[in-house]
N, C-alpha and C positions, 0 to 999 in steps of 0.2 A: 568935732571939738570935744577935749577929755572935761568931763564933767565933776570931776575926780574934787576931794575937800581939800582943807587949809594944810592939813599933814601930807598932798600928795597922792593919795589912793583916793578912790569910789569910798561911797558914805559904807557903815558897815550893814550887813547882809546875814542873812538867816538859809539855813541850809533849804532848798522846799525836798530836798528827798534823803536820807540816810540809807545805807543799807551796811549787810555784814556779807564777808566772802570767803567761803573756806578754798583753799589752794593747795593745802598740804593735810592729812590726818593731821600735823599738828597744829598749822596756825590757818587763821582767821583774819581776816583783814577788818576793818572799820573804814566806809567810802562814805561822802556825801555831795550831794551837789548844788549849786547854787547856781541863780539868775536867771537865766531864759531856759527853758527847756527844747526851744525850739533853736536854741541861738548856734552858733561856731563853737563846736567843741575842743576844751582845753583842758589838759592834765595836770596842775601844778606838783612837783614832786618838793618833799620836802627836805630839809637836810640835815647835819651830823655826822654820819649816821645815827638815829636812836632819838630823832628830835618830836616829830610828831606833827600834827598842824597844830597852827595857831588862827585865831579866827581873820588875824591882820591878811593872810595870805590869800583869801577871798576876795580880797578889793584894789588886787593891781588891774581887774578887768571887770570890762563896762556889762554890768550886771545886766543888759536891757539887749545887748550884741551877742554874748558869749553865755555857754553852757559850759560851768564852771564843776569841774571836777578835781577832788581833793580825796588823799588818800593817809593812812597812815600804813608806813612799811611797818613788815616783821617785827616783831618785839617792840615796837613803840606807841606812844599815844594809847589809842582805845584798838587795839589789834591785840587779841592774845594769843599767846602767852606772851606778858606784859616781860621782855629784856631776855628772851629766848633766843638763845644762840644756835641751836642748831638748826640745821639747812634754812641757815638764815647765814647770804654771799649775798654777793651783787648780783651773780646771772640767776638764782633765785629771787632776787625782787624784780629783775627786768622780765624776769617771766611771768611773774605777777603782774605787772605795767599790763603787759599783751592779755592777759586773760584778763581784766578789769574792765579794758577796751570792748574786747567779745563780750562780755558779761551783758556791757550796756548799750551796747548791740549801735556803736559807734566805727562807721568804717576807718575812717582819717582823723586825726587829730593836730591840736597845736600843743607841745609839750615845753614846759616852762619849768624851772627849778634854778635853785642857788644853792651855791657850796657845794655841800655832798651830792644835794638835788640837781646840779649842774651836771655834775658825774655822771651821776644815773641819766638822766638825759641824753650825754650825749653814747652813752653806753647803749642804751633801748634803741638811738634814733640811728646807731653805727650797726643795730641786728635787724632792725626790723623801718631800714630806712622807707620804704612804700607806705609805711603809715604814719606818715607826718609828715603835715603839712607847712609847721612853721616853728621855730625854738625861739625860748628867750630864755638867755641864761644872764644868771648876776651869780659872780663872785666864783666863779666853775674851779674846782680842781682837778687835774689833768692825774692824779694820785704819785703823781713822782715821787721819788725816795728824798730829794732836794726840798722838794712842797713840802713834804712832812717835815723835814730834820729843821726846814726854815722856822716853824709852832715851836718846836721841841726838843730841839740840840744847839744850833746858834741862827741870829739872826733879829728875830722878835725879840729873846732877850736885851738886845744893846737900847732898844729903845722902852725896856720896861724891865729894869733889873731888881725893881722890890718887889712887883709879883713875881719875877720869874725867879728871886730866893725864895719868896713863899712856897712857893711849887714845887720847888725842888726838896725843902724842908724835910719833905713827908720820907723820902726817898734816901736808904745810907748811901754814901757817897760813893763806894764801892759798885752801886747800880746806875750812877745817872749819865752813863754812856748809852743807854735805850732807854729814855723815860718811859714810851711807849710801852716795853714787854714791861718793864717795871711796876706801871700801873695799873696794868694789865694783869700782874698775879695778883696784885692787892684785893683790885676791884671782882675776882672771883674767887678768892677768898672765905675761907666757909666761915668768919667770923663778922658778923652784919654789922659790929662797929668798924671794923680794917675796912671794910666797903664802904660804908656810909663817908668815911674818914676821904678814902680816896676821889669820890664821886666827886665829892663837894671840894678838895683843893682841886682836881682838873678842870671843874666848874668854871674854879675863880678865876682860874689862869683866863682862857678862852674869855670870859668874860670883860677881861682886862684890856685886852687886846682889840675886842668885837669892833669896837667905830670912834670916829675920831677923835669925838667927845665922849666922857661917862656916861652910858645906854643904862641908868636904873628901871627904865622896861625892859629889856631885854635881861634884863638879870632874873627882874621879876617873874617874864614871862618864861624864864630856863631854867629856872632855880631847882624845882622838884623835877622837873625832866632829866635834868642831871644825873639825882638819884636816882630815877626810877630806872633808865636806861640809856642814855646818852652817851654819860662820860664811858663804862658797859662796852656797848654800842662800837662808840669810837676806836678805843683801843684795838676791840676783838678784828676790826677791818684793816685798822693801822699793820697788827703784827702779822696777817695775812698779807698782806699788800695790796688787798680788793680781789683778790683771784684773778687778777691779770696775768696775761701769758706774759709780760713782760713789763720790765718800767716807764716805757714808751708806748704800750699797746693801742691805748685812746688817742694819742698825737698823732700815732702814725697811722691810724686808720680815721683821718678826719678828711680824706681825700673822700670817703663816702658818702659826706655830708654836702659837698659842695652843690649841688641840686636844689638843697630845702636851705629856702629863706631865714635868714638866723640875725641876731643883734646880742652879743656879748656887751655886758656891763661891769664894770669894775672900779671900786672907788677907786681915786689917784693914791691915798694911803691906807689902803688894805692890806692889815699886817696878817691876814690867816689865809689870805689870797692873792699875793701880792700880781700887780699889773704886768709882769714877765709875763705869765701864764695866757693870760689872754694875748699878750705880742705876740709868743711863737704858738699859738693856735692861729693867728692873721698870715703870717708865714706860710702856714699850712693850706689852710682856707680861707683863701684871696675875697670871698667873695662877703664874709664877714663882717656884719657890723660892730665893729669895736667901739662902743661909747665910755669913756674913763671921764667919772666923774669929777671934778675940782676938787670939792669940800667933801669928800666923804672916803669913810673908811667900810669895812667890810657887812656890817647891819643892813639886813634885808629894809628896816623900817626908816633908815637915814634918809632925810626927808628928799634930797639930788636924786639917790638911787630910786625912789618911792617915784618921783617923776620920770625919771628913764624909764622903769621898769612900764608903769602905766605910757607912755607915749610910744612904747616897743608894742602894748598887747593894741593902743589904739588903734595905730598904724596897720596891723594883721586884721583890724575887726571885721573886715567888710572882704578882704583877700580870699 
């Protein structure tokens, strides 16, 4: 039985070990871990790209079962160089995943993540399928060209057209057929107010959108993330495409996953992920649990998904 508080998750937790990991001459990782040391190990990966942990993401799993591990990617959170782009891709942090693992001298894992985190998941668990044991993803994007253009060219707008003028504000009109690369020259930018400027309207946008209801934690909790590397972060993956061989790469190699036990979660009104996404990965991978929440929209901490997510790592605790 999930023993989890009134918001949904496990009561909150303290890391019992930190450590740092060099990976590249240039960067450095920041890991820590929580709850049992002797328990089921699990990887939560975080999202964005550029976001970092937050201490909430500690507590979709039963601190007493599970040896909880937490990481911040490349350029984010406490990893430096704090919003360092180079050899900083996707197949560079999934290689990072795999040397974290070795690191801590963990054969098999349960690997977990939302949004960007989702990606990276199912990215790591499509190369190095033998070392996982079990996925829970909420809110996953599959990085399609449609995913993106849905945030950032039409779709999310119809149902939010004052922020999505704000957003666009920043931006001459002449540029707002790729907001993406658009914001993406600002936000590198040698002039730290055109950055500071841009960080924070891509901010609000994303914010706007995040979950059903107005999420003033989730803003609070994103706000200098934003700045420091998020919004950054975002674009530089957006204009790349993720380094996928293709627009479909992650869809069509989801036939690899069908072996490892998995449970995809998605609110019912998730406008930065919307519930297609997880359909046609059920199309793909028959064997998926697709749990779509009622009440909620795309917020890791929305209190439905905060229950799905803890009843997905319950379910695996003992597995």
């Amino acid at each position: 039985m999930s023993m989890s508080g009134t918001d949904g998750f496990y009561p909150p937790i303290e890391p019992y070990a930190t450590g740092r990991l060099r990976v590249s001459d240039l960067h450095e990782l920041y890991y820590e871990e929580c709850g049992n040391p002797r328990g089921k190990p699990v990887v939560f990966l975080h999202g964005g790209p550029g976001a970092g942990v937050i201490p909430v993401y500690r507590r979709a799993f039963d601190p007493a079962r599970y040896r909880i591990v937490l990481f911040d990617q490349r350029g984010a959170g406490r990893s430096t160089p704090k919003g360092e782009l180079r050899d900083n891709t996707t197949w560079h942090v999934v290689a990072d995943i795999e040397r974290l693992r070795a690191h801590l001298g963990i054969d098999r894992w349960q690997v977990a993540g939302g949004s960007w985190g989702g990606t990276l998941a199912v990215a790591y668990a499509q190369t190095h399928p033998d070392r996982v044991t079990e996925m829970i993803l909420r809110g996953v994007t599959l990085w399609r060209k449609a995913e993106m253009n849905w945030n950032h060219k039409w779709g999310a707008n119809w149902l939010f057209p004052e922020a999505w003028d704000a957003f666009n504000a920043l931006i001459p009109a002449d540029e707002r057929d790729d907001l993406p690369r658009a914001y993406y020259r600002r936000l590198t930018d040698p002039d730290a107010t055109v950055r500071r400027a841009a960080a924070r309207a891509w901010g609000e946008w994303e914010s706007a959108i995040v979950s059903l209801v107005p999420d003033a934690q989730f803003v609070d909790d994103h706000a200098q993330a934003y700045e420091d590397s998020l919004s950054l972060m975002e674009c530089h993956y957006m204009v790349n495409d993720a380094w996928l061989r293709s627009d479909t790469q992650l869809l069509d190699d989801l036939h690899k996953l069908r072996l490892i036990p998995a449970v995809a979660v998605f609110g019912r009104y998730d406008l930065i992920t919307p519930v297609q996404i997880g359909w046609d990965m059920k199309q793909r991978w028959p064997e998926l649990d697709l749990v779509v929440v009622p009440d909620a929209g795309h917020a890791f901490a929305e209190p439905g998904i905060a229950r799905a997510m803890v009843q997905a790592s319950d379910r695996f605790a003992g597995a």
